[in-house]
C-alpha positions in Angstrom: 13.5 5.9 -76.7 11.1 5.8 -79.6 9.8 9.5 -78.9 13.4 10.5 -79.0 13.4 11.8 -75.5 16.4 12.9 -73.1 16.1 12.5 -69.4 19.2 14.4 -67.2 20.1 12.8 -64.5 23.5 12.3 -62.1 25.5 9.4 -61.4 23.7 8.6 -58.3 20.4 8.6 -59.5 21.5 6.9 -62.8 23.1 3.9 -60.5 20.3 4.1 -58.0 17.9 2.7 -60.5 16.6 -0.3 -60.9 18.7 -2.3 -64.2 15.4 -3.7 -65.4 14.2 -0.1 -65.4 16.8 1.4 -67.7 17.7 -1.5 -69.9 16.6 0.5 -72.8 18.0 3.4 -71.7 21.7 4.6 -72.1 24.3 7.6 -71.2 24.7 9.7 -73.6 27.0 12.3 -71.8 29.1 12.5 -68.4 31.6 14.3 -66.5 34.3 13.4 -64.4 36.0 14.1 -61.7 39.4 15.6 -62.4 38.0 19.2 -63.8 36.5 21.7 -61.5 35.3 23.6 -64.2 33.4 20.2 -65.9 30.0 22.1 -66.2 28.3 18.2 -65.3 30.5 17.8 -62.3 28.7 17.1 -59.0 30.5 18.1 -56.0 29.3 17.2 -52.6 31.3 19.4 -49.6 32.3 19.2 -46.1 32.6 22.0 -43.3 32.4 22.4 -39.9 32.2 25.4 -37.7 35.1 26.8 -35.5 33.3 26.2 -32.4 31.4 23.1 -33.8 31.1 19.9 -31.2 34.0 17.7 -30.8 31.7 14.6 -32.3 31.0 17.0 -35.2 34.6 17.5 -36.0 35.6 14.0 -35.1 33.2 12.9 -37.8 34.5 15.7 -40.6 38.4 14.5 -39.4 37.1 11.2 -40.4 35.3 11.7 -43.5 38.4 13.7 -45.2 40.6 11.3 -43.8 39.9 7.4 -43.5 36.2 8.0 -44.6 37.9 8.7 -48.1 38.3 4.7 -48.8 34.7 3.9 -47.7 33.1 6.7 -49.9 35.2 5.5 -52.6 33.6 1.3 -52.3 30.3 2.0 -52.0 28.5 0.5 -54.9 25.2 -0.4 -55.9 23.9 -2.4 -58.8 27.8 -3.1 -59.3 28.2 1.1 -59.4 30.6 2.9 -57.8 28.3 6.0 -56.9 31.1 8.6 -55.4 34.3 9.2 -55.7 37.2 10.1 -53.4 37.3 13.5 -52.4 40.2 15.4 -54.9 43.1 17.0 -54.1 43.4 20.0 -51.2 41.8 22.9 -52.8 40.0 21.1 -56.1 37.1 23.4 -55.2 37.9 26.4 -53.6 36.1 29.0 -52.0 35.1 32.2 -54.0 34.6 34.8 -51.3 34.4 37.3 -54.0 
């Protein structure tokens, strides 16, 4: 902009607002989704407990199965906002 401001801000938000609203406005950086160590990547996660109820597990069974396509084709503003979960273990668990 003319004051030579940066705003930070993820994919969601960035494709959440209104085109009118950011016509001026462009991306100057972004990650992606194929590093786990991409210091801008975004990662949403899924767990359920041992003894968690069957329509809790049902549901997680379904999000990190099926679910994957419909996470994948949500748009908005002709933005895909999310992407497919990544491969068994993309992000995995530090327990040290």
């Amino acid at each position: 902009n003319k004051k030579g401001y940066y705003t930070l801000s993820d994919r969601g938000i960035w494709t959440w607002a209104d085109p009118d609203k950011k016509s001026d406005l462009k991306i100057f950086c972004e990650g992606g989704d194929t590093n786990p160590d991409d210091i801008l990547l975004n990662p949403c996660l899924a767990i359920t407990l041992q003894d968690a109820p069957e329509g809790a597990q049902k549901f997680y069974e379904w999000l990190t199965g099926d679910g994957q396509n419909y996470v994948e084709q949500y748009t908005l503003h002709n933005g895909r906002l999310y992407s497919k979960a990544p491969d068994h273990n993309f992000y995995p668990c530090r327990t040290s």
